[in-house]
N, C-alpha and C positions, 0 to 999 in steps of 0.2 A: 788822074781820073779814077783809079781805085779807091786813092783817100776819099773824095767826094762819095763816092758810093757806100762805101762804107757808112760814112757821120749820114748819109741821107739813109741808107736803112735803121740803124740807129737812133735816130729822130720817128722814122716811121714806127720801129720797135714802142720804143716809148710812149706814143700817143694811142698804138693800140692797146698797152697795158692800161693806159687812164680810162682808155673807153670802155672798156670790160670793166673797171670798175665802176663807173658811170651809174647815174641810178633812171635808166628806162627814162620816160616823158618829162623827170623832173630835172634841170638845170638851173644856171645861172646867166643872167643878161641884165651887164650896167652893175652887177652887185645887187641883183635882187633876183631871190627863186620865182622860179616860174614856170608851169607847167603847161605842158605845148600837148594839145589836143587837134588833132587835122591842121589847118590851116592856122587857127589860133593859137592863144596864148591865155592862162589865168596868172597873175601873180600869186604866189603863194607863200604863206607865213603860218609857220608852226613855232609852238612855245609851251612852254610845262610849269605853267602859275604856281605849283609848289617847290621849284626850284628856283626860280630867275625868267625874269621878261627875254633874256638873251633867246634867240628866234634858232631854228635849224631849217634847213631846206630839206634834207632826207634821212639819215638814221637818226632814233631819236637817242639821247642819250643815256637817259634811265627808265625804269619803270615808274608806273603812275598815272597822273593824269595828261592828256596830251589836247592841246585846243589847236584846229586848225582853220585857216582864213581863206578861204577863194577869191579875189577877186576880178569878175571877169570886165576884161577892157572893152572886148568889142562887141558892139549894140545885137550882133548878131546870136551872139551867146544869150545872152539873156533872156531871147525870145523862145530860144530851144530849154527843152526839157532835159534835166543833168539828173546823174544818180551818181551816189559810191559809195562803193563796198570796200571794206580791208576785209584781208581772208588771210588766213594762216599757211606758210609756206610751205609745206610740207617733203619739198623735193622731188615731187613727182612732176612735174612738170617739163613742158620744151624748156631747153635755153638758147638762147639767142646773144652772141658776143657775148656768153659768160655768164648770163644773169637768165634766171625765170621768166619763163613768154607763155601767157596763157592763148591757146587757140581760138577760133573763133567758133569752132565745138565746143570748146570747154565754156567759153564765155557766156553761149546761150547754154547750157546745161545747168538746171535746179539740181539737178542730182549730185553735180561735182562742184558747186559753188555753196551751196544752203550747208553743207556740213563744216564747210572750215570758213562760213563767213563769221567775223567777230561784231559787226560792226555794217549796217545797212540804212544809207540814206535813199528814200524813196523817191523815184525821179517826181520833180517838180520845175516849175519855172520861177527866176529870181530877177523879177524886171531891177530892180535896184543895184545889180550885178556884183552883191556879196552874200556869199555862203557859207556858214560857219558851222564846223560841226567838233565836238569834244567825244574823245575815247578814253577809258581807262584801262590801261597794260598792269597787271595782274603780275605777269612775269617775263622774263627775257625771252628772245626769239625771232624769229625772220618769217616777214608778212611781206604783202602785196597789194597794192593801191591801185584801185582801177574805177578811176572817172569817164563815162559816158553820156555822152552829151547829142541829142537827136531834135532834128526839126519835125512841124510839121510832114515833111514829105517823105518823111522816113528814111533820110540819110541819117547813117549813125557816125559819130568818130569817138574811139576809144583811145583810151591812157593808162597805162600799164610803168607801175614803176614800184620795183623792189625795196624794201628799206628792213633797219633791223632796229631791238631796243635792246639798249645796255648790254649791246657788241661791239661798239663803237671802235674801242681800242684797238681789240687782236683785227679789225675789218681793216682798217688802216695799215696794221703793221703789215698784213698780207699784201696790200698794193706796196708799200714801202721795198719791203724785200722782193718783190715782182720786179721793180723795178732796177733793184740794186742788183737782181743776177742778170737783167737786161745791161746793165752797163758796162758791170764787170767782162760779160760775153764780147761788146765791144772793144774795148778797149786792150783786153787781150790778143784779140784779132787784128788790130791798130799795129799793138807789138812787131806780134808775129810779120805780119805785112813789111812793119819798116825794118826787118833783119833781111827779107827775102830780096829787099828792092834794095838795100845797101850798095854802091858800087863796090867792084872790085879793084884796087889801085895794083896798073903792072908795075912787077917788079923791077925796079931801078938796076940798070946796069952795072955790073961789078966795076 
């Protein structure tokens, strides 16, 4: 019963290391990113036309040009009014499992969004349900993507998701060795455990 508890924390270890790395609203489903806003979902596809058509879902790889593709599925998005901003990370910020969480004070505040925004699409409505917009990254760094999407009636849902450029490598090797001192801790532990539970064989009679 120990061993199982053990590999079952271990496993639980594990998946919370990936989730902290995780990038906030944007994942993947089926092999295709996609950004989840309330109830919904946009597919989404980024790429950097002066590198390669090769697509990313979250950090970009280098500096330059970056194009990216919304497209929403469900008939209900379309009719609501979307906006996004990228703004510059600057560390002040909530975190939430590890990553930058912007409040919903900070989200309605001009005064703390207008100074590190890089980059502002004006809510509008996209009956067509594709929205395309291009940035150009000047130089390396950790930003914040946050898609806004509001109906008529004034229900809002927001999307918040952290990404970086031309950090790609060390971001990686950080979850890599997160990981690998998760494993090592178990497996240690595994050790030690099977010395302790060892039987003891009695001594055979002279």
């Amino acid at each position: 019963m120990m061993i199982r508890g053990i590999a079952a924390w271990l496993l639980a270890m594990v998946l919370s290391v990936s989730a902290a790395h995780a990038h906030g609203g944007v994942g993947m489903v089926d092999k295709r990113c996609v950004l989840r806003i309330g109830p919904d979902i946009m597919f989404f596809t980024g790429y950097q036309p002066q590198n390669s058509r090769e697509e990313f879902c979250d950090d970009i790889p280098s500096t330059g040009q970056m194009v990216v593709a919304l497209d929403m599925q469900e008939s209900e998005l379309r009719d609501m009014l979307t906006e996004i901003r990228l703004i510059k990370d600057e560390g002040n910020h909530t975190t939430m499992n590890g990553l930058p969480f912007l409040t919903d004070a900070e989200l309605g505040s001009p005064q703390v969004l207008d100074p590190v925004t890089i980059t502002h699409v004006l809510p509008k409505k996209y009956p067509t349900g594709t929205l395309t917009f291009e940035h150009t990254f000047p130089e390396t760094g950790k930003f914040i993507g946050i898609v806004t999407v509001k109906n008529e009636h004034g229900q809002t849902y927001v999307s918040q998701f952290p990404f970086s450029v031309g950090q790609g490598f060390g971001k990686s090797m950080g979850i890599y060795i997160s990981m690998g001192v998760v494993l090592l801790a178990a497996v240690f532990m595994l050790w030690h455990l099977g010395r302790k539970q060892k039987p003891v064989l009695p001594n055979k009679p002279a």
